[in-house]
C-alpha positions as CSV (number, residue, x, y, z in Angstrom):
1,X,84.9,17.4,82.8
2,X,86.6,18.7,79.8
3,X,87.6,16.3,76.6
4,X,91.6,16.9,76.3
5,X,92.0,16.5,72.8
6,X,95.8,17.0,72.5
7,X,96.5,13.6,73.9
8,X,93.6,12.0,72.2
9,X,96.3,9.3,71.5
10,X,96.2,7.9,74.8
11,X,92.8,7.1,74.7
12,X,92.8,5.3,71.9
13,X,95.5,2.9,73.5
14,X,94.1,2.8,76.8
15,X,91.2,1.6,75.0
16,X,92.9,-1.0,72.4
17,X,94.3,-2.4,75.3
18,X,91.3,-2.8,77.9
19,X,89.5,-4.0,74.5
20,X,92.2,-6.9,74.4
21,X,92.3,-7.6,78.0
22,X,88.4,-8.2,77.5
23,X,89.0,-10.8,74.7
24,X,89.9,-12.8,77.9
25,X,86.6,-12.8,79.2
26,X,84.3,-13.0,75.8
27,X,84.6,-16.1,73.3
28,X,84.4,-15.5,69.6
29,X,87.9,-14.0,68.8
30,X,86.0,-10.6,68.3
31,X,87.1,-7.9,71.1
32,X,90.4,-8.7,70.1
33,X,90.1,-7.2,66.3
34,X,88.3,-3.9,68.0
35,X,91.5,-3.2,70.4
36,X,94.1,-3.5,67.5
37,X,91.9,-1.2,65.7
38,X,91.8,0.8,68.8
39,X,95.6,0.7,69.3
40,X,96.5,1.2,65.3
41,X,94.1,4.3,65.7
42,X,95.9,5.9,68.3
43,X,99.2,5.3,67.1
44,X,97.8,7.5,63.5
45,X,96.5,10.0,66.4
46,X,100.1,10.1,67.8
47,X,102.3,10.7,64.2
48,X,99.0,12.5,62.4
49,X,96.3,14.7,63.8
50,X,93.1,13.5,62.0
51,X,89.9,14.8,63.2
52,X,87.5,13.0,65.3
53,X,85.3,12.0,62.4
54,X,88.0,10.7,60.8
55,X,89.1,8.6,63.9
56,X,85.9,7.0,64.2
57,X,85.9,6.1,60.5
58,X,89.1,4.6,60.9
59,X,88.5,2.8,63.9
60,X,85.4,1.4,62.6
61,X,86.6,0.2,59.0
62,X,89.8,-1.6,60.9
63,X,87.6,-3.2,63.2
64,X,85.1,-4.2,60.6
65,X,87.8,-5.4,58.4
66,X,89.7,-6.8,60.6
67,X,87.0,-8.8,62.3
68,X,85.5,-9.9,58.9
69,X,89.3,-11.0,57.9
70,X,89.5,-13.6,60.9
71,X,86.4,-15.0,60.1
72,X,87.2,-15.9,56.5
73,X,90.5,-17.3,57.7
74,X,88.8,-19.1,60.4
75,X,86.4,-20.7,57.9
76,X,89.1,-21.3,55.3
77,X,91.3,-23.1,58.5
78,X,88.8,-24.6,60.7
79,X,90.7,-25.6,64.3
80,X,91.8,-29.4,64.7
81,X,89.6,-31.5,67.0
82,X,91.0,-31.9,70.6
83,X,92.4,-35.9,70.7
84,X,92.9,-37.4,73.5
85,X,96.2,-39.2,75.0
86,X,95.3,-42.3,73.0
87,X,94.4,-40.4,70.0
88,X,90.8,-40.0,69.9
89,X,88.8,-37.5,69.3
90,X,88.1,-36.1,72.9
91,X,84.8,-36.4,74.7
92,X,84.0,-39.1,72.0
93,X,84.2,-42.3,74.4
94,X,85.7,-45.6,73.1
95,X,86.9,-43.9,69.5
96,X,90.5,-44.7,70.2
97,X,89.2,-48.4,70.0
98,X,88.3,-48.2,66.3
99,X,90.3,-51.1,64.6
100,X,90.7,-52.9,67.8
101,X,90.1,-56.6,67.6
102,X,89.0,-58.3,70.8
103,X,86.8,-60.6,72.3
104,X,82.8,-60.9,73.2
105,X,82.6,-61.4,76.2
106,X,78.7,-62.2,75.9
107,X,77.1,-63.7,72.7
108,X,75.5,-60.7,70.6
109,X,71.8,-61.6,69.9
110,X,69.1,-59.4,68.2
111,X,72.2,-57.2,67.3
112,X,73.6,-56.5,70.8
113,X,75.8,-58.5,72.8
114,X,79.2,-56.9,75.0
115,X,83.1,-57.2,74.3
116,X,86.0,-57.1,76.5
117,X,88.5,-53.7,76.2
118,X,91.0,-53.5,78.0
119,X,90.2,-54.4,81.6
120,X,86.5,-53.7,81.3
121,X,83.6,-54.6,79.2
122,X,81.6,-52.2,77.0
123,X,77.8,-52.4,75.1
124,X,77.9,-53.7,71.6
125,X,76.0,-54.0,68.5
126,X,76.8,-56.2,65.3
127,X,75.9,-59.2,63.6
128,X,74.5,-62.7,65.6
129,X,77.8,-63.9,67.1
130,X,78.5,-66.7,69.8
131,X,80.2,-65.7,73.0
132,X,83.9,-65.9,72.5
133,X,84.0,-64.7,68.9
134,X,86.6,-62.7,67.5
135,X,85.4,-59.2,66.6
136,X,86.9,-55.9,65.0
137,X,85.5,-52.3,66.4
138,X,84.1,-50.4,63.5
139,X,82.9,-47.5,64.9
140,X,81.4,-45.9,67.9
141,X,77.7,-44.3,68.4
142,X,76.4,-43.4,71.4
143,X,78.9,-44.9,73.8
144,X,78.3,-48.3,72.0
145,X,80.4,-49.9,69.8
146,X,80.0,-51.6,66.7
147,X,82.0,-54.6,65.9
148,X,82.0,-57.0,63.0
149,X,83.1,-60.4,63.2
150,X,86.8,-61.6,62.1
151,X,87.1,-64.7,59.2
């Protein structure tokens, strides 16, 4: 099988793009860089003729550069944690109830008691409290939920 260089072009683009496509499959942002290398290397191949040394020099240095470009934006602009429909941080259960003031529904003692959200009850930690007390959620750890009590 013989190497046609005269449309070298071509296989730069077929390239870029299957390099793309496979961005698709791979996390990490990082095939994605190599096929616009690929594809901006085989549009120079199709309005210049540089040799193949220099095509691989080119490729690599776009990709590198490219690739090392997203990162340092990426770091610089770190993505936004998913929230959820109530506006918690998702896969963080009960931290859409932080500032919520409720109820115990059983007295805390030795620091652990439960309180009523919504139309259930959950775990709780906090200061000695009697049953019935009026409490504000603090924060969340561990699925429990720490409350302090309301003057």
């Amino acid at each position: 099988m013989e190497f046609n260089t005269d449309h070298i072009h071509w296989y730069w683009l077929a390239a870029g793009v299957l390099l793309a496509a496979l961005e698709a499959l791979a996390p990490g942002a990082v095939l994605i860089w190599f096929g616009v290398a690929a594809i901006v290397t085989g549009l120079t191949c199709l309005f210049a003729e540089p040799s193949l040394n220099q095509q691989f020099l080119l490729f690599s240095l776009l990709a590198i550069g490219m690739t090392l470009a997203f990162k340092i934006w990426q770091r610089r602009h770190p993505p936004e944690e998913p929230r959820n429909a109530a506006g918690g941080a998702l896969n963080q259960a009960g931290s859409q109830y932080i500032g919520l003031e409720t109820t115990l529904v059983t007295k805390i003692v030795s620091g652990h008691g439960r309180v009523k959200v919504a139309d259930s009850s959950w775990r709780c930690t906090g200061p000695n409290l009697p049953s019935g007390a009026k409490v504000r959620i603090i924060a969340v750890e561990s699925g429990t939920l720490k409350v302090e009590a309301i003057d």
